[in-house]
N, C-alpha and C positions, 0 to 999 in steps of 0.2 A: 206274500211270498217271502219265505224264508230260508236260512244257509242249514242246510242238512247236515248230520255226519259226517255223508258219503262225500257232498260238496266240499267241505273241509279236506276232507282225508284224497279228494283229485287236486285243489290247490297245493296241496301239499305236495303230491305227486308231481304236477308240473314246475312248482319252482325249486323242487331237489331238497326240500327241508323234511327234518322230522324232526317231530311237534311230539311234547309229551303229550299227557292225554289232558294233563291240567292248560298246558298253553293252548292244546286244541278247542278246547272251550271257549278261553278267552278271546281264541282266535275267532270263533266262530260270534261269539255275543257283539265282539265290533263289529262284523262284519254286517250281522242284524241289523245293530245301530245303524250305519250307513246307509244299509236300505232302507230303515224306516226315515230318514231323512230324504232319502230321493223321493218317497212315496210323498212325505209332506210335500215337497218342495213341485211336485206333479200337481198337486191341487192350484196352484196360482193359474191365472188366466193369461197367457202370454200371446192370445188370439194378437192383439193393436199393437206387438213389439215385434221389429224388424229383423230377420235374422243378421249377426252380426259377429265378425270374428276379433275383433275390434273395439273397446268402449271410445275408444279416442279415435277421429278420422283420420285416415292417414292416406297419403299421396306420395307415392316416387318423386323425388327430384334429381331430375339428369342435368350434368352440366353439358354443354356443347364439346364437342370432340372437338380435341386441339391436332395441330398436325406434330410428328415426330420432329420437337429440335433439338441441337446439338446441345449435348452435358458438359459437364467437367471430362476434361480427357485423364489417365491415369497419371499424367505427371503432375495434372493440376492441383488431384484430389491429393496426392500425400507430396503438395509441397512445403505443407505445414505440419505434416506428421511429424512426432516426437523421434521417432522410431520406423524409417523402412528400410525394405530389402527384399531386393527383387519384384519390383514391382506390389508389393503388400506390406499390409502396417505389422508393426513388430509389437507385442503388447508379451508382458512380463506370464511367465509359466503361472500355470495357478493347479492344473493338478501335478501330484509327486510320483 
């Protein structure tokens, strides 16, 4: 199985590019490439290997749900502020 003209000239169609006629080629012999590596790559026997979306096992870890406690209140949080006003930190202009 291999990439056609016409297959060339509809990729090119769907992702909005035009292709000289020399990159269409090129385009097309990688494309070859590719599929004769999927074709090798079909030959291996993967009958005894597990489907797997993953090489490394992996498990969720949840922590236990804590109940809602009290924060810092606003006078707490900028009592060491350099700079407030009005209840919010004051930080130097940076755009002109």
């Amino acid at each position: 199985m291999g990439i056609s003209d016409s297959d060339v000239a509809h990729i090119e169609a769907l992702s909005m590019l035009r292709l000289e006629s020399d990159e269409a080629e090129l385009f097309k012999g990688q494309l070859n490439d590719i599929l004769l590596y999927i074709d090798k790559l079909n030959e291996l026997d993967t009958s005894d290997i597990e489907p797997t979306s993953h090489v490394i096992p992996l498990t969720n870890v949840f922590r236990e749900d804590v109940l809602v406690t009290m924060s810092l209140s606003q006078d707490e949080a900028l009592k060491n502020a350099p700079d407030a006003s009005k209840g919010f930190y004051r930080v130097p202009k940076i755009i002109e």
